[in-house]
Steps between C-alpha positions, in 0.01 A plus 500: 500500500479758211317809672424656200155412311515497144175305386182365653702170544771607713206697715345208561816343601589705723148599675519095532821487600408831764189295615668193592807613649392851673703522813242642680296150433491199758649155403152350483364770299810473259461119523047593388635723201753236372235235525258742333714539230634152423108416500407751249826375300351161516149544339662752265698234357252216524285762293764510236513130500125435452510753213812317346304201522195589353686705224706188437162258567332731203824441270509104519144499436506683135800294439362166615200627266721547218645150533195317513380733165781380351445149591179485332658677223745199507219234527309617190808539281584124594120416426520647195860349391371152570189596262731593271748193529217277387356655269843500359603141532118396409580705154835431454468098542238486191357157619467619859218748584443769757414266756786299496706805506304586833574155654869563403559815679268360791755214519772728496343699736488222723821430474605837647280460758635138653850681448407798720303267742786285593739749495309746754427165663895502560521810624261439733692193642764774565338718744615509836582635798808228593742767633234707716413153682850340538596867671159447708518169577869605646350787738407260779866344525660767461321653818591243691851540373520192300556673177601312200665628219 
């Protein structure tokens, strides 16, 4: 141990260090000062943690607030693009009209959405937890030692 005390840090250190291990001190008071320490070591860095957390808690937020502005940012340019669309195809067909531009893009929006629908429906089929349960399901064997590869 470096006798020499150079900054507030290695004071600390050593009165610490001086406290814990004086040889003047009983085992059981050495043992209380240890303890004392390892305690105040623990709620220092369970402080630390909580403020990392709420730091971190206050981050996510303004981002998950940014996403969702930009998802109704999203919506309306999609609203508008579809207004757009129909009015386009209701002008540019000269015997069809704006409604039957509407009902055009309304089909095709439909469209889109039975593609999405049965696709996320697929996904969904997916999910599953089948290795988590086969290794579960072995536990009980394999206390008894009947293990089964």
């Amino acid at each position: 141990m470096s006798t020499s005390a150079t900054g507030s840090g290695d004071r600390v250190h050593q009165d610490a260090y001086s406290a814990a291990y004086d040889e003047d001190m009983s085992l059981g008071e050495r043992l209380g000062n240890i303890t004392a320490d390892m305690s105040t070591l623990i709620r220092q860095e369970i402080a630390l943690a909580k403020a990392e957390a709420t730091q971190s808690g206050k981050q996510a937020g303004k981002g998950i607030g940014m996403f969702a502005g930009a998802g109704v940012a999203a919506l309306l340019v999609l609203i508008f693009f579809s207004l757009a669309l129909a009015w386009w195809i209701g002008s540019a067909f000269e015997p069809l009209n704006l409604g039957w531009g509407a009902l055009a893009v309304t089909v095709l929006w439909a469209i889109i959405a039975a593609v999405l629908a049965i696709v996320g429906k697929k996904q969904f089929k997916d999910i599953g937890m089948e290795q988590t349960v086969d290794s579960a399901s072995r536990i009980p064997d394999a206390m008894k030692g009947n293990e089964t590869a």
